[in-house]
DSSP file (Angstrom, degrees, kcal/mol; ACC not computed):
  #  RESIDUE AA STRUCTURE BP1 BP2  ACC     N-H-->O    O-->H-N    N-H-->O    O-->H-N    TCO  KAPPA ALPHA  PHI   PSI    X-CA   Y-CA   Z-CA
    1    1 A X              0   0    0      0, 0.0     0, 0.0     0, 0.0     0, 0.0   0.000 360.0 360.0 360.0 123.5 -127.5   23.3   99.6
    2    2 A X        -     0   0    0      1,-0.1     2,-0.4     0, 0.0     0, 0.0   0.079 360.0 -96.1 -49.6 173.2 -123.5   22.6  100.5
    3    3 A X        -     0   0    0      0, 0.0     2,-0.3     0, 0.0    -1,-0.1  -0.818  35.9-154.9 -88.2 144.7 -120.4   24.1   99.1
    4    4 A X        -     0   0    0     -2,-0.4     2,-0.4     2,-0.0     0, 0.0  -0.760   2.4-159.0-103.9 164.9 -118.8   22.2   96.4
    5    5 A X        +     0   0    0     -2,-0.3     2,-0.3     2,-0.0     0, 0.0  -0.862  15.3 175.5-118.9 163.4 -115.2   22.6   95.7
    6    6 A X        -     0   0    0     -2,-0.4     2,-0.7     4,-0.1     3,-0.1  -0.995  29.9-108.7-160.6 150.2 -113.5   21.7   92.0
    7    7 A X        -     0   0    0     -2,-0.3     5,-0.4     1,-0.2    -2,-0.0  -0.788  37.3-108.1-105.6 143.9 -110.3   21.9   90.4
    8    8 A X  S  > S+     0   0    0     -2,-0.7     4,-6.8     2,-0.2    -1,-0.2   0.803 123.7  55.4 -18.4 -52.4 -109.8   24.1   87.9
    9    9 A X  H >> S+     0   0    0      2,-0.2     3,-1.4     3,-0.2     4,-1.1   0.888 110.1  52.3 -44.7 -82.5 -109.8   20.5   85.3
   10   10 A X  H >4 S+     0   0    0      1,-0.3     3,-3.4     2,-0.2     4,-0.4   0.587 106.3  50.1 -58.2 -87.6 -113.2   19.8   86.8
   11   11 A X  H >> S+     0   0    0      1,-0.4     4,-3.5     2,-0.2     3,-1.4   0.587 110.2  48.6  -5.2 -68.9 -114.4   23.1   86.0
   12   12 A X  H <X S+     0   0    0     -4,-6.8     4,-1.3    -3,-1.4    -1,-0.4   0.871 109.7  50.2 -79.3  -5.7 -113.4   23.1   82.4
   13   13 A X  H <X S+     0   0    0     -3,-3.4     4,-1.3    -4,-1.1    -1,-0.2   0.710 107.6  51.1 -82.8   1.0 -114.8   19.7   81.5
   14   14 A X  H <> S+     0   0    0     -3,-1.4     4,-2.7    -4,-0.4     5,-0.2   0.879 114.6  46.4-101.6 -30.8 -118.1   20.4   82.9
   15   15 A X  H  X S+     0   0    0     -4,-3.5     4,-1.8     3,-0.1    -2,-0.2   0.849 110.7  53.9 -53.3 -19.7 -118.3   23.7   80.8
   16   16 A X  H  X S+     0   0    0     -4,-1.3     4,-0.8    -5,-0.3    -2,-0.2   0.937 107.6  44.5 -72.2 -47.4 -117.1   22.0   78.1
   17   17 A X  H >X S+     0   0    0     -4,-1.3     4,-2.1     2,-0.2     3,-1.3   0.968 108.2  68.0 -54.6 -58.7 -120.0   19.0   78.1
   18   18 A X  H >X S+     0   0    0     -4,-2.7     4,-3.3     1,-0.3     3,-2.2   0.864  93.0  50.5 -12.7 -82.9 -122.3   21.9   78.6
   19   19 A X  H 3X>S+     0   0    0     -4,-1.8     4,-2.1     1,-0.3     5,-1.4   0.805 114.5  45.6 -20.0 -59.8 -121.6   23.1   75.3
   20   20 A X  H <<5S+     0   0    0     -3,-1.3    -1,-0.3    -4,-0.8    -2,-0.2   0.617 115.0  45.9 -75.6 -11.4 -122.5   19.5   74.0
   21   21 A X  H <<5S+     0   0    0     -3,-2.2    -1,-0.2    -4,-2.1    -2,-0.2   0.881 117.4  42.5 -76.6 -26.3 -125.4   19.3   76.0
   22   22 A X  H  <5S-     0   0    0     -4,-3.3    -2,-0.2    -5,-0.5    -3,-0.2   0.984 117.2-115.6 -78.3 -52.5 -126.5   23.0   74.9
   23   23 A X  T  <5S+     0   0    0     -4,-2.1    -3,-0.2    -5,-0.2    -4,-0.1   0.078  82.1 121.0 120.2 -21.8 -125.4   22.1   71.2
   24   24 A X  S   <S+     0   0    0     -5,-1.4     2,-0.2    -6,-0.2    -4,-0.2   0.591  75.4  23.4 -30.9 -40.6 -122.6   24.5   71.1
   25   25 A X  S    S-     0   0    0     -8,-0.2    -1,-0.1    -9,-0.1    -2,-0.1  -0.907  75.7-127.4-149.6 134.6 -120.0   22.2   70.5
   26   26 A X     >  -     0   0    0     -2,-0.2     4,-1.9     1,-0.1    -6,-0.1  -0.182  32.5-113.7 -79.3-163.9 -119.8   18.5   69.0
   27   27 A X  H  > S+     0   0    0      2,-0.2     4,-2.3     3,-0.2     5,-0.2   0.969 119.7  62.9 -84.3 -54.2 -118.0   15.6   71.1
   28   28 A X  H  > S+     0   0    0      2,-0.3     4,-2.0     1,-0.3     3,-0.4   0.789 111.2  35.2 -20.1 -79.4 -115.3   15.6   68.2
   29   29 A X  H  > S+     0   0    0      1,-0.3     4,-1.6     2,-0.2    -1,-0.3   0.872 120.4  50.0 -61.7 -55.4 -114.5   19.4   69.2
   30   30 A X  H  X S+     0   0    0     -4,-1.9     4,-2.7     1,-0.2    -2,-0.3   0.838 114.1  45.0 -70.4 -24.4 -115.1   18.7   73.4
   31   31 A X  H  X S+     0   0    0     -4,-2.3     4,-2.3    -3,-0.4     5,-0.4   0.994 107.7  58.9 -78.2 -47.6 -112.6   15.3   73.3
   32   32 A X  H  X S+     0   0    0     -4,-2.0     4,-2.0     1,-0.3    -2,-0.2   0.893 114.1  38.7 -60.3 -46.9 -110.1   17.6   71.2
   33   33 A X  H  X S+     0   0    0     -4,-1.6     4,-1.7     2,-0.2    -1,-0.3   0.930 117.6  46.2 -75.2 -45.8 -110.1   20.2   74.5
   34   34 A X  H  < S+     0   0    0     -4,-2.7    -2,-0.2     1,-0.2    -1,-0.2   0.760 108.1  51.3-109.5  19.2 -110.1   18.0   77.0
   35   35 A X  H  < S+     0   0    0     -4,-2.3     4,-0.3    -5,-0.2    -2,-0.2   0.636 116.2  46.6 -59.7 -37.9 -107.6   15.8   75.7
   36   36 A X  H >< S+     0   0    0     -4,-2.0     3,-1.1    -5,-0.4    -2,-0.1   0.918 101.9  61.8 -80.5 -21.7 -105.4   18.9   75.3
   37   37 A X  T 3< S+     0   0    0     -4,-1.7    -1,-0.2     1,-0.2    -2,-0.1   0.596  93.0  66.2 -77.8 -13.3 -106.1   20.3   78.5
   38   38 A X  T 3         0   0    0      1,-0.2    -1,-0.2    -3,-0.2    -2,-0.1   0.432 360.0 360.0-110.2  24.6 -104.5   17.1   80.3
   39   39 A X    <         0   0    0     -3,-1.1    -1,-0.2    -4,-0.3    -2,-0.1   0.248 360.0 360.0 -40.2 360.0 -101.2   18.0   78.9
């Protein structure tokens, strides 16, 4: 298996969908983060 690289953004949106995959978090709550995070 390669190395991947990511930018810090990528990073937090694919923990953040995690969450909604896991259940952690609704969509409601993950759009609200990464809508703030491309401030």
């Amino acid at each position: 298996m390669g190395l991947i690289t990511m930018s810090e953004r990528d990073l937090q949106r694919i923990e953040v969908l995690s969450k909604v995959v896991d259940g952690r978090a609704t969509l409601v709550s993950a759009a609200r983060v990464l809508r703030a995070g491309q401030a």
